[in-house]
C-alpha distance (Angstrom), angle and dihedral (degrees) to the residues before:
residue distance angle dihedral
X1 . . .
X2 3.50 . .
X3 4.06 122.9 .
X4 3.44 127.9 -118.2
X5 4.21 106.9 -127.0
X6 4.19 105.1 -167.3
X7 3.94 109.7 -149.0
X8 3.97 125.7 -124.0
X9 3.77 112.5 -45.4
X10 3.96 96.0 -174.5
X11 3.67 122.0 123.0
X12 3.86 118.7 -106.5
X13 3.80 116.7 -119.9
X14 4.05 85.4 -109.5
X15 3.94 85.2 62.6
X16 3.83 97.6 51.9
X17 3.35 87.2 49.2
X18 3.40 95.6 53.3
X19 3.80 87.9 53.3
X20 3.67 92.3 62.8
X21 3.61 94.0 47.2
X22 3.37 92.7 53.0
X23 3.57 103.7 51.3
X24 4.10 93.7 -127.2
X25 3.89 127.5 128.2
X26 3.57 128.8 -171.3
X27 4.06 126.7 -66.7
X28 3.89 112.7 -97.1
X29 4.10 118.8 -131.1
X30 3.98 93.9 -98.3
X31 4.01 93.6 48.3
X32 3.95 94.1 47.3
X33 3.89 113.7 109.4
X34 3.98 89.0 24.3
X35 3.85 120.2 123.6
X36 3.37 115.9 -91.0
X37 4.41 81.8 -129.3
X38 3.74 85.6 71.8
X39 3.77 115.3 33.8
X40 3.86 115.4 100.1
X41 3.84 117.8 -89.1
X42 3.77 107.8 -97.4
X43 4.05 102.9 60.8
X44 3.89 153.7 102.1
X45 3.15 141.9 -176.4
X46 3.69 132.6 153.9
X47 4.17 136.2 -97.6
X48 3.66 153.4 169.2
X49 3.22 91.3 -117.0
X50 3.94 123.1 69.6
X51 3.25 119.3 -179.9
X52 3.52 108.9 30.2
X53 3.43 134.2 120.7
X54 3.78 96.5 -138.3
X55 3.51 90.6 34.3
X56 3.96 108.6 156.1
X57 3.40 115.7 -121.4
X58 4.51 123.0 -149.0
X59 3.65 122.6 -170.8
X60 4.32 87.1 -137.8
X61 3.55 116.3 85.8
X62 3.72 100.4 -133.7
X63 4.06 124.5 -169.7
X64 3.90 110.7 -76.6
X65 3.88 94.4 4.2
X66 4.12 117.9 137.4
X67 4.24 117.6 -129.8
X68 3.55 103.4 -130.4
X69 3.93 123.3 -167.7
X70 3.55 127.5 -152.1
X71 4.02 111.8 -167.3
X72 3.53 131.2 -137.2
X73 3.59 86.9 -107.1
X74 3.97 89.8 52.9
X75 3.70 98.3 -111.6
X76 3.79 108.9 144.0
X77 3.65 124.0 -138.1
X78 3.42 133.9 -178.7
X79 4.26 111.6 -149.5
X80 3.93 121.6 -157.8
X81 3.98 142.3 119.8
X82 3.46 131.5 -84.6
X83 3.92 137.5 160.2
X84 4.06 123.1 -53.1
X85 3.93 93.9 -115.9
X86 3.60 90.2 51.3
X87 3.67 98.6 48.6
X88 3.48 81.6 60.0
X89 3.41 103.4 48.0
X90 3.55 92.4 45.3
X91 4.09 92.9 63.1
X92 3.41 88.8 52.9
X93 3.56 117.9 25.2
X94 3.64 112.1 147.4
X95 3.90 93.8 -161.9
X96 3.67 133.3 8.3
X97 3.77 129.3 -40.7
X98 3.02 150.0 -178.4
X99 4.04 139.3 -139.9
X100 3.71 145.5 146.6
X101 3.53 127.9 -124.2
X102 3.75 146.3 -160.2
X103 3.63 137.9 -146.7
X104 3.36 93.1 -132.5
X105 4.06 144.9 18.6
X106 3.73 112.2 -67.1
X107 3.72 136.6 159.4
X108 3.80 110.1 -54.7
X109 3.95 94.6 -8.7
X110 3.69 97.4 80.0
X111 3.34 98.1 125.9
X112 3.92 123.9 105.4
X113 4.16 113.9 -126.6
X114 4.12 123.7 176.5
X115 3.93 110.4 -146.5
X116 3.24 112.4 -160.4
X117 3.73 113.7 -151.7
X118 3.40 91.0 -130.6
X119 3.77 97.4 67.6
X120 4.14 86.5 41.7
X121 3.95 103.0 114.5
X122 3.73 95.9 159.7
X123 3.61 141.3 -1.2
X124 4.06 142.3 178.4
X125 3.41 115.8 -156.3
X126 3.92 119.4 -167.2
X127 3.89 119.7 -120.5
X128 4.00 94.6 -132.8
X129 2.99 119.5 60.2
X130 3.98 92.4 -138.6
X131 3.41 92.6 66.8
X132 3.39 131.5 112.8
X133 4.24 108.6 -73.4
X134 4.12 124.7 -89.8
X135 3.53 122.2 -61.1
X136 4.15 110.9 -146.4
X137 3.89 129.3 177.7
X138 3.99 106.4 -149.1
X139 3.68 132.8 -160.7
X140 3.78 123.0 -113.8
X141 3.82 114.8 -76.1
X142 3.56 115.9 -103.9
């Protein structure tokens, strides 16, 4: 029987960066596995599933699992990587769009994208967690 070996589930430089910039620090023991729709403004944490607006939050970065922020002002994002051209796209998409994203750095989609929840319009999320990222149509950028 073979064993599984999970790659590198640290956060890139871009990400802690991001954390400062946002204003968020890490869940605390009694908020993890909470909805993101009712922890305090000011946090992240990570889950399995993006997008949500109940979406548990853990303070361990487990294999596959999306960082999610959630602002002092309560807008929701969720953070991950996705191709060059649509990093682009997304800042300045002038109608709908849409992308896929993964937790982490992979291949071409090493590029760090916020999603706010607010621009979320649609989204397919993939059972396993070994599959192949999130796929998310977005509204135009304001």
């Amino acid at each position: 029987m073979s064993r599984v070996v999970y790659s590198d589930n640290t956060a890139t430089a871009d990400q802690e960066a991001l954390r400062v910039a946002h204003q968020v620090r890490l869940v605390t023991d009694p908020e993890e596995g909470s909805g993101v729709n009712v922890l305090p403004g000011g946090v992240y944490g990570f889950t399995y599933s993006p997008g949500l607006l109940n979406a548990p939050l853990f303070a361990v970065r487990r294999y596959r699992s999306y960082e999610t922020h959630k602002l002092p002002s309560g807008d929701v994002y969720i953070i991950g990587f996705a191709t060059a051209s649509d990093a682009r796209e997304l800042s300045t998409a002038a109608g709908e769009m849409s992308l896929q994203i993964h937790p982490q750095p992979e291949g071409a989609h090493d590029t760090l994208v916020t999603i706010p929840y607010s621009r979320s319009r649609q989204h397919r999320q993939y059972a396993s967690p070994n599959n192949d990222g999130f796929s998310v149509t977005v509204r135009a950028s304001q």
